[in-house]
C-alpha positions as CSV (number, residue, x, y, z in Angstrom):
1,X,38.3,10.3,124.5
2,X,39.7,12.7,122.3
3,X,43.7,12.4,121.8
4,X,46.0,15.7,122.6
5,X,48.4,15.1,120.9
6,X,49.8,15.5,117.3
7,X,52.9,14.2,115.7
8,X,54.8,16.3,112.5
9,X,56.6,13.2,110.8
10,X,58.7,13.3,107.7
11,X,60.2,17.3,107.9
12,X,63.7,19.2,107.8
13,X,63.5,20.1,111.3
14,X,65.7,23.0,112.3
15,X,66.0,23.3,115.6
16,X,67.9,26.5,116.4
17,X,68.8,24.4,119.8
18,X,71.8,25.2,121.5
19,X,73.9,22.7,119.2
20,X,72.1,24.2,115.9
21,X,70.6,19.9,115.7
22,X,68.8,19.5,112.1
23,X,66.7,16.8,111.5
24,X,66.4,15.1,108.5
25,X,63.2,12.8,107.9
26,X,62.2,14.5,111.4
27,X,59.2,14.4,113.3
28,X,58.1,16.4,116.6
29,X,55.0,14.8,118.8
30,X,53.3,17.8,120.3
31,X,50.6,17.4,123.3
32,X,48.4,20.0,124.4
33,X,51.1,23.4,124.5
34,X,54.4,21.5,124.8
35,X,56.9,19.5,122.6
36,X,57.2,16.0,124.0
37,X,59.5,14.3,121.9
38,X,61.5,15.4,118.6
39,X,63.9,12.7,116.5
40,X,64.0,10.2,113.5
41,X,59.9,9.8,111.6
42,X,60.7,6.1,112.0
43,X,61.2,6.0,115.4
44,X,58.9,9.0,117.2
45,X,56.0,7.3,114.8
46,X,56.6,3.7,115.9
47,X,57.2,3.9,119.3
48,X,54.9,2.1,121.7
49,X,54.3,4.9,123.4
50,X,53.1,7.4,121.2
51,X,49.4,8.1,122.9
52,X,46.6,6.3,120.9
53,X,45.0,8.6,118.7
54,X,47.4,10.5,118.4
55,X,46.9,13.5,115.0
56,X,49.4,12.8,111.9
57,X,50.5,15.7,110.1
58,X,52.8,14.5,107.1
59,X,54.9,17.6,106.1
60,X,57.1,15.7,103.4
61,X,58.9,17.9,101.4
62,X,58.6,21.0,104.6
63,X,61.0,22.5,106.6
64,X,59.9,22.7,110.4
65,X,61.2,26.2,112.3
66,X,60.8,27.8,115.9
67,X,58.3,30.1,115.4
68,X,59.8,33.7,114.7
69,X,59.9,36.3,117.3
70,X,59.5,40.1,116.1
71,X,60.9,42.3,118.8
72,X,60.1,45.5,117.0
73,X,56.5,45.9,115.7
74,X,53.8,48.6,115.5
75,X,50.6,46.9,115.3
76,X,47.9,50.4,114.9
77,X,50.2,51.4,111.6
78,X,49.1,48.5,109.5
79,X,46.1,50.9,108.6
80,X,48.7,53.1,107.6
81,X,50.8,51.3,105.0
82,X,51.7,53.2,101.7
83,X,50.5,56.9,103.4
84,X,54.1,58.1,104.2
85,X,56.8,57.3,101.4
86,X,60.0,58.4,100.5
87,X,60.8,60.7,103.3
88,X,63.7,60.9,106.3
89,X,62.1,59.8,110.1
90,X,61.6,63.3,111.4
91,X,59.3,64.5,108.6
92,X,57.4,60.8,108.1
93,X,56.3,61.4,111.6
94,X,56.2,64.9,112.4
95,X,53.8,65.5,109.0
96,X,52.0,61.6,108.6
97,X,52.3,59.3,111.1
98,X,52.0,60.8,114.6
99,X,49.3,63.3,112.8
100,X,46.8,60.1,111.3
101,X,47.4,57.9,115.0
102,X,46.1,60.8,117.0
103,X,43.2,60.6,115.0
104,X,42.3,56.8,115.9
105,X,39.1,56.6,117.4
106,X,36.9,53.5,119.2
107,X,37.2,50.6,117.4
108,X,40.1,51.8,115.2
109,X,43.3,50.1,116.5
110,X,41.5,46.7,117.3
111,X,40.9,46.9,113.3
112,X,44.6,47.5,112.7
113,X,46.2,45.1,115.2
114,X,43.4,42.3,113.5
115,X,45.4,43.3,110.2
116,X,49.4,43.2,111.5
117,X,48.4,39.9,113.4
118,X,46.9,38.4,110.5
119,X,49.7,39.3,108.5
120,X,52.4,38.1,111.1
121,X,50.7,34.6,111.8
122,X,50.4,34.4,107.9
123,X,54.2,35.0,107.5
124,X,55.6,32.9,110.1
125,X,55.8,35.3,113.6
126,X,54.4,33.6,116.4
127,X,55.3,36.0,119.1
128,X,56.1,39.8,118.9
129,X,57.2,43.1,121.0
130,X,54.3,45.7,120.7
131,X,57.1,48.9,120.2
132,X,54.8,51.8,121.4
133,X,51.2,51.3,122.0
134,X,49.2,54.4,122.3
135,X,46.0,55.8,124.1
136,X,44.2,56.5,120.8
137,X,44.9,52.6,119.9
138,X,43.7,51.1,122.8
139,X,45.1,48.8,124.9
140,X,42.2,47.0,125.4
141,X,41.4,46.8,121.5
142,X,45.3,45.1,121.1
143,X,44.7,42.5,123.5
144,X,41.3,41.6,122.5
145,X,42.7,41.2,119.0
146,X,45.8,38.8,120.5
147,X,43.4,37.0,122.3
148,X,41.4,36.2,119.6
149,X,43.7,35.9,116.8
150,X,45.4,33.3,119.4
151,X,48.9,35.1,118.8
152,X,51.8,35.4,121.4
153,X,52.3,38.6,122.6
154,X,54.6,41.5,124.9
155,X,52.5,45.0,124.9
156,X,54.7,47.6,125.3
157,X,52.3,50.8,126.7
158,X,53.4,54.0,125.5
159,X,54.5,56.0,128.4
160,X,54.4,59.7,126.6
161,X,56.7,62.1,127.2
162,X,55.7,65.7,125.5
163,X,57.8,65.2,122.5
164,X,56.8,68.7,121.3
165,X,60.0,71.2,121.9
166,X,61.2,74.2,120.2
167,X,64.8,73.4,120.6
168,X,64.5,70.5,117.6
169,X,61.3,71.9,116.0
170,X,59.2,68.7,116.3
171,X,56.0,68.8,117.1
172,X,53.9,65.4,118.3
173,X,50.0,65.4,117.4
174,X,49.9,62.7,120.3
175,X,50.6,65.2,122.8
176,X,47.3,66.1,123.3
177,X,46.6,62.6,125.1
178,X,50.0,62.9,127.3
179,X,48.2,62.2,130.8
180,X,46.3,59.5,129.3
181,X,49.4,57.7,128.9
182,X,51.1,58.2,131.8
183,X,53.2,55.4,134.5
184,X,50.1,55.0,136.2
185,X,47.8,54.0,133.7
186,X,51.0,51.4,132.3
187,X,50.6,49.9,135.7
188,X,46.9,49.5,135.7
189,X,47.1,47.8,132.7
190,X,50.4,45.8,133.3
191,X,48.0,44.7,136.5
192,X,44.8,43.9,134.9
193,X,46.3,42.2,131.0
194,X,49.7,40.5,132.1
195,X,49.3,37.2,132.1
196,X,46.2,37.1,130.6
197,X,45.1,34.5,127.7
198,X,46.4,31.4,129.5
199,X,50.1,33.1,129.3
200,X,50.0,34.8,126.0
201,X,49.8,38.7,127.1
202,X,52.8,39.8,128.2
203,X,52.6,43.8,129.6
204,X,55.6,46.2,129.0
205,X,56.5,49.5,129.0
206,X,57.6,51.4,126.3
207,X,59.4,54.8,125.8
208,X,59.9,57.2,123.0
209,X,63.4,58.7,121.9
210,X,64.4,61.9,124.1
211,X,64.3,64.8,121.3
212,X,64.9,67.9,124.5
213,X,62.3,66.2,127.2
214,X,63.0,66.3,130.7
215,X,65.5,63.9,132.0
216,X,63.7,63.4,135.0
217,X,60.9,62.3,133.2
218,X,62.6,59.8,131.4
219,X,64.1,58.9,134.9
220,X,60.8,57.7,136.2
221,X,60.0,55.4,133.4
222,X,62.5,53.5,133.9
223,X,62.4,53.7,138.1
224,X,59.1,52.5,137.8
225,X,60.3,49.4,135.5
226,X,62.7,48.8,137.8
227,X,60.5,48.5,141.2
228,X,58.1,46.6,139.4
229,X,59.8,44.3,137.1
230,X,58.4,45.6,134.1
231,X,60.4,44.7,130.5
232,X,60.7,48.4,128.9
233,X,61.5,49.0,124.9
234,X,62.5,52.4,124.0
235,X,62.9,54.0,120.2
236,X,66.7,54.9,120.8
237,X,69.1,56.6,118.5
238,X,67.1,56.0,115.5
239,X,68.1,59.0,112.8
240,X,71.1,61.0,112.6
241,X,70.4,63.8,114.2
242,X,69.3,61.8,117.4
243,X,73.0,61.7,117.7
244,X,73.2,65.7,117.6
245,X,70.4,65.8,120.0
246,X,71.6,63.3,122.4
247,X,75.0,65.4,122.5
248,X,73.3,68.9,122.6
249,X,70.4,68.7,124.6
250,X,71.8,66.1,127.0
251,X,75.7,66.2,126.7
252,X,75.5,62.7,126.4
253,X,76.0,59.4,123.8
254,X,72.6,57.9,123.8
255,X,73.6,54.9,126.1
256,X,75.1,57.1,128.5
257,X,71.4,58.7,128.8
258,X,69.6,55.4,128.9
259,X,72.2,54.1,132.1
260,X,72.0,57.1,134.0
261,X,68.4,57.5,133.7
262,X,67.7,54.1,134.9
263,X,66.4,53.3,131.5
264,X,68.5,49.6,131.1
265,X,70.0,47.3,133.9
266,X,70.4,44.1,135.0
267,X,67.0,44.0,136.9
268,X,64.5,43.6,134.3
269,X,64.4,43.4,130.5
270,X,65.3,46.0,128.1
271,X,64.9,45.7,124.3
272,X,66.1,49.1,122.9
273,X,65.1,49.9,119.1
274,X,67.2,50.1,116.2
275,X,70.3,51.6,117.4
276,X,71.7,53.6,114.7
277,X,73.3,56.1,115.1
278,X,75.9,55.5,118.7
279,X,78.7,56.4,119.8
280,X,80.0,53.0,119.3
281,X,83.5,54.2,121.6
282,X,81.1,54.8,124.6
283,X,78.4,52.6,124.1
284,X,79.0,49.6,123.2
285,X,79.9,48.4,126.9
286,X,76.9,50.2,128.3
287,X,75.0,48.0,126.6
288,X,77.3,44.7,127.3
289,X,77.2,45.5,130.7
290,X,73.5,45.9,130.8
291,X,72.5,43.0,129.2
292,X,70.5,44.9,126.3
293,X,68.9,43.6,123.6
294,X,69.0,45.5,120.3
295,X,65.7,45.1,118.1
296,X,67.3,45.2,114.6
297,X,65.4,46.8,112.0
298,X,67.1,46.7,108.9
299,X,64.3,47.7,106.3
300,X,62.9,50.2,108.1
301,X,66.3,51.9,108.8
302,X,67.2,51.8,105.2
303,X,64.0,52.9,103.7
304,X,64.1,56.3,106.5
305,X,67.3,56.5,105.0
306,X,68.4,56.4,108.9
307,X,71.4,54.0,108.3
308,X,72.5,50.7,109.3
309,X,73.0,49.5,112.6
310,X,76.2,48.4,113.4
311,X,75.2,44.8,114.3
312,X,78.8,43.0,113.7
313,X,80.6,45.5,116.6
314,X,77.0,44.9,118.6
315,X,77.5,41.3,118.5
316,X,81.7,41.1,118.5
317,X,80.8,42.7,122.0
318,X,78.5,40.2,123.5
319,X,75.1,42.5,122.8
320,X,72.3,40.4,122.0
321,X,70.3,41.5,118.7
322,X,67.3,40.1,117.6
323,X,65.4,41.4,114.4
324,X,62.4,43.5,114.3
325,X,60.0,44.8,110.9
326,X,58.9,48.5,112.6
327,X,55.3,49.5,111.1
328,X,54.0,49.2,107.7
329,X,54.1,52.4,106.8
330,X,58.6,52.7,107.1
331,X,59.4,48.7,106.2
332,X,55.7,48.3,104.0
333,X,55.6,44.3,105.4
334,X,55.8,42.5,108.6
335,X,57.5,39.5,106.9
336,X,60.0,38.8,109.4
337,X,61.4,36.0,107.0
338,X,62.3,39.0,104.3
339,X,63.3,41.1,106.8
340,X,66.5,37.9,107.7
341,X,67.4,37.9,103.8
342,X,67.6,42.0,104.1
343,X,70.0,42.1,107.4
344,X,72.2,39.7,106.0
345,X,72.6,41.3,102.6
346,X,73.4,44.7,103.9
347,X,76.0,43.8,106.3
348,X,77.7,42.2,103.4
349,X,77.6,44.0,101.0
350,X,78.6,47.9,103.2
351,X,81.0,45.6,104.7
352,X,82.7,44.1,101.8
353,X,82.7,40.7,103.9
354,X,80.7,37.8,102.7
355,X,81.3,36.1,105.6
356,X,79.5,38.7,108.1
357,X,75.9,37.3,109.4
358,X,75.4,34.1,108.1
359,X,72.2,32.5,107.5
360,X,72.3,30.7,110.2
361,X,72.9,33.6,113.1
362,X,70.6,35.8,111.1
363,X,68.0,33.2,112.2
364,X,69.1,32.9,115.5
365,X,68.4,36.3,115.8
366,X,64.2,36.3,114.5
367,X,64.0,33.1,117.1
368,X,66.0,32.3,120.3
369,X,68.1,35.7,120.2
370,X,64.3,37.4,120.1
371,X,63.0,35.3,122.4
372,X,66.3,35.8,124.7
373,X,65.5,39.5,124.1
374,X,61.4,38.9,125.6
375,X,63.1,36.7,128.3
376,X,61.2,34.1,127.2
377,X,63.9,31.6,125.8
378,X,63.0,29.0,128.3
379,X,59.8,28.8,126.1
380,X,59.9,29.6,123.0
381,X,62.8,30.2,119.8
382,X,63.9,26.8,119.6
383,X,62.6,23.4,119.1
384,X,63.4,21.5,122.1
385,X,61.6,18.9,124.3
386,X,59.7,21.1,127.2
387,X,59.3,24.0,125.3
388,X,55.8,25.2,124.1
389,X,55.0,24.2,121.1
390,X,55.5,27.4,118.8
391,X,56.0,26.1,115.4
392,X,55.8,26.7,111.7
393,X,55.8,24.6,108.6
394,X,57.0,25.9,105.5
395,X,56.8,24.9,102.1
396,X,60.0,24.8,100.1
397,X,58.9,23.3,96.5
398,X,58.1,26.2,94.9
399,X,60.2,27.7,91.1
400,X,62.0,30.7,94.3
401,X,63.6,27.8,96.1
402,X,64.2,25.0,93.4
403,X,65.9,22.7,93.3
404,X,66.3,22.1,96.8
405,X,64.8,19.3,98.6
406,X,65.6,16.7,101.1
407,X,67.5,14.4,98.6
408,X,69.8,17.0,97.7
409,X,70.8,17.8,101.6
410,X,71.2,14.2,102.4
411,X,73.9,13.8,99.8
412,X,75.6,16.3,100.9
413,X,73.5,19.6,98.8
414,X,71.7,22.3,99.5
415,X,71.6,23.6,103.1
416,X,68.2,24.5,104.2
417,X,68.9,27.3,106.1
418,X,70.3,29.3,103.4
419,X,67.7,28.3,101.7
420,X,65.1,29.7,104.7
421,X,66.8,32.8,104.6
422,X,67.6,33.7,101.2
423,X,65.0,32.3,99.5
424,X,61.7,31.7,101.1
425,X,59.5,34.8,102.2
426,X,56.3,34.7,104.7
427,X,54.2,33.6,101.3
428,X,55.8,30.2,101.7
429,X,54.1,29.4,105.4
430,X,51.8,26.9,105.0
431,X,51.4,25.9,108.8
432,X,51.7,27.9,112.0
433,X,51.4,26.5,115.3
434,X,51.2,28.5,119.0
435,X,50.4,27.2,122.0
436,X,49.7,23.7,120.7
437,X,47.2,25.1,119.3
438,X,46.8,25.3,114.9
439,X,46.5,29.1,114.0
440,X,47.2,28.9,110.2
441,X,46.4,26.0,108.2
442,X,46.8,25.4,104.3
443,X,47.8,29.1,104.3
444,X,44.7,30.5,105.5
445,X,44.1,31.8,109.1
446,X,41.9,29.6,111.5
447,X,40.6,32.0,113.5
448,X,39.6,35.2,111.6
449,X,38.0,35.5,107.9
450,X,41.0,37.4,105.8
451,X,39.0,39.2,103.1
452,X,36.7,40.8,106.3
453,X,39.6,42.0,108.0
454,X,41.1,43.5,104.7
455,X,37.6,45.1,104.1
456,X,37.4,46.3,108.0
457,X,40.5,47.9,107.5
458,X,40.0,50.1,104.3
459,X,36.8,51.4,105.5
460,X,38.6,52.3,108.8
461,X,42.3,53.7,107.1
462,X,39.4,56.0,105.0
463,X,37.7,57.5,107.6
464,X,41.0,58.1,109.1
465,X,42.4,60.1,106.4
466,X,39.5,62.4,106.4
467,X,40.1,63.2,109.9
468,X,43.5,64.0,110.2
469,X,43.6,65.4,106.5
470,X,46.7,63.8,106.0
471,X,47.6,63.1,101.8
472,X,50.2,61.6,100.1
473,X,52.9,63.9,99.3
474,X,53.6,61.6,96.1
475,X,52.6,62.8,92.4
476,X,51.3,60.2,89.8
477,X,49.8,60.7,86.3
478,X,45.9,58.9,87.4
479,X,44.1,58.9,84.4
């Protein structure tokens, strides 16, 4: 009989457990979807009860992490990366994006979540918060992509609100779908998807920033996530003048709207993006009280030129934040290990502080904080006995990262979480496990054949171009 079990021996093992353990020389035995046993190589390797059979994995050299958790991700703009650069929010999705994803059609957004998974698994994320997933998408195309692709996953389905309003002059191409995406159809497919793939799908609801809407529309989002225990996500205060609009349309700091429209609370999950632009005065207990979690999104806030989230005051008052990479087309990769080097670095360097967000809370945050965020932390973002067994293996012995090694931290060198955060990047993920189950191996996908869903994709990404007629606004001297 075949064994179930497999057995990591001779890693750096970071945990991100509640006492932040570290193994050195570590091993973790693994059967079926669930850690069994973590400790010394020597010991896990020789014990008489390690099943017979058992699969040996040597990552010498390696450094073993929870998988990562990206609570902020648009999986249909993968297609889109490159088509939108160098402009503020408003006019990047006014002109480009909302334009070209109204223009998805059939198959369209199963190609593009195929891309952003394969590029997640391939940089390390093993679980990740679907931000706003439209009807042109396709719910159904997203999930059959997760449950192929064998990723771990919260859907968040786009619950429109007619975003076009002459008071701020934006107009949303989407709007031409709004009863396609209403409560009722989130519940239909929060009943027929959640739970689905042995565990994997999670269904959520997801909201757009209020730019003049209807309060009372807003209202029965989140009444409905409420009755029904349905996490919600919402794009909140995002670019500056959400902040004007929040105050003149609604006389209101954004977190005042989201508590009095029943948008966070206690009684279910509530991951609210980016968070910009508050009233920090007002809002910052709103969200304490609530239990909130802010999806940080430090690269696609600075690229937007939307600003930088006040995460020190978020955290200094008990607000959970996690990290998120937005869509390809605003952060241009979904390589939540870059996106930890680029939160750290700007909090230090606005701040003047180089103590602010070290490493090791910055990866708190794309692990147990995200996973704390999904309210899935009795699962998955940390390495502990019980948990499922969401892992990845990366491979530090590259010119980027020299000259650590495991020598150097035993005598008292090189820390290798610093080194995780500042110096590795999704390229250095050699191994990524979910579920138990082997997803990326030698740095190649198990599952799917890269160069076909690279060559899916730029057919597709054409075809959408020519429908919504949508160019680059960029001039370059082709020859």
């Amino acid at each position: 009989m075949k064994s179930t079990s497999t057995i990591f021996i001779h890693a750096t093992i970071i945990t991100v457990d509640n006492e932040r353990t570290i193994w050195l020389d570590g091993a973790i035995l693994v059967n079926l979807d669930r850690i069994v046993a973590i400790g010394k190589t020597a010991e896990l390797l020789h014990d008489p009860l390690l099943p017979a059979g058992t699969k040996v994995v040597d990552c010498s050299g390696r450094i073993i992490l929870p998988g990562l958790i990206n609570t902020h991700a648009h999986l249909a703009q993968s297609l889109l990366r490159g088509l939108a650069e160098d402009v503020p929010l408003h006019s990047w999705l006014c002109d480009s994006i909302w334009p070209m994803e109204a223009n998805y059609e059939g198959d369209d957004g199963y190609v593009a979540a195929r891309l952003t998974i394969a590029e997640m698994l391939r940089s390390g994320t093993t679980c990740f918060l679907e931000a706003m997933l439209t009807y042109r998408s396709g719910f159904e195309n997203v999930a059959r992509a997760v449950e192929e692709m064998g990723i771990r996953a919260c859907l968040g389905k786009l619950v429109k609100v007619e975003e076009t309003n002459t008071k701020t002059g934006m107009t949303d191409a989407r709007d031409r779908d709004v009863s396609s995406m209403s409560i009722d159809n989130a519940l239909d497919a929060h009943h027929k998807y959640h739970g689905a793939c042995g565990g994997r799908i999670h269904v959520w609801m997801a909201a757009g920033t209020p730019r003049g809407s209807s309060e009372s529309s807003h209202r029965a989002i989140g009444d409905a996530c409420a009755e029904h225990g349905i996490g919600l996500t919402m794009h909140c205060a995002e670019a500056p003048k959400d902040l004007a609009i929040y105050r003149d349309c609604y006389d209101c700091s954004p977190v005042e709207f989201c508590q009095r429209n029943n948008l966070i609370g206690r009684q279910r999950k509530t991951v609210l993006a980016h968070m910009v632009n508050l009233n920090l005065e007002k809002d910052l207990p709103l969200l304490q009280q609530a239990e909130v979690t802010v999806a940080h999104n430090p690269s696609s806030n600075c690229k937007l030129a939307s600003g930088i989230a006040a995460v020190p005051e978020l955290m200094d008052s008990g607000v959970n934040v996690s990290l998120g990479t937005d869509g390809a087309p605003c952060a241009n990769t979904y390589d939540l290990i870059q996106e930890m080097r680029v939160a750290a670095l700007i909090q230090k360097g606005t701040r003047k502080d180089a103590k602010l967000l070290e490493a090791e809370e910055v990866l708190a945050m794309a692990t147990i904080k995200g996973a704390e965020g999904l309210g899935l932390e009795k699962d998955i973002g940390s390495l502990e006995v019980g948990k499922k067994a969401d892992l990845i293996v990366l491979d530090p012995s590259g010119l980027h990262c020299a000259p650590f090694d495991q020598d150097q931290i035993l005598d008292g060198g090189l820390d290798p979480v610093t080194t995780v955060v500042y110096s590795c990047s999704g390229a250095d993920v050699e191994m990524v496990v979910v579920d138990g189950q082997m997803v990326v191996e030698q740095r190649k996908l198990t599952s799917a054949d890269e160069q076909q869903i690279m060559q899916r994709a730029r057919q597709t990404v054409k075809r959408i171009r020519e429908r919504s007629r949508v160019q680059s606004h960029l001039k370059r001297n082709f020859r």
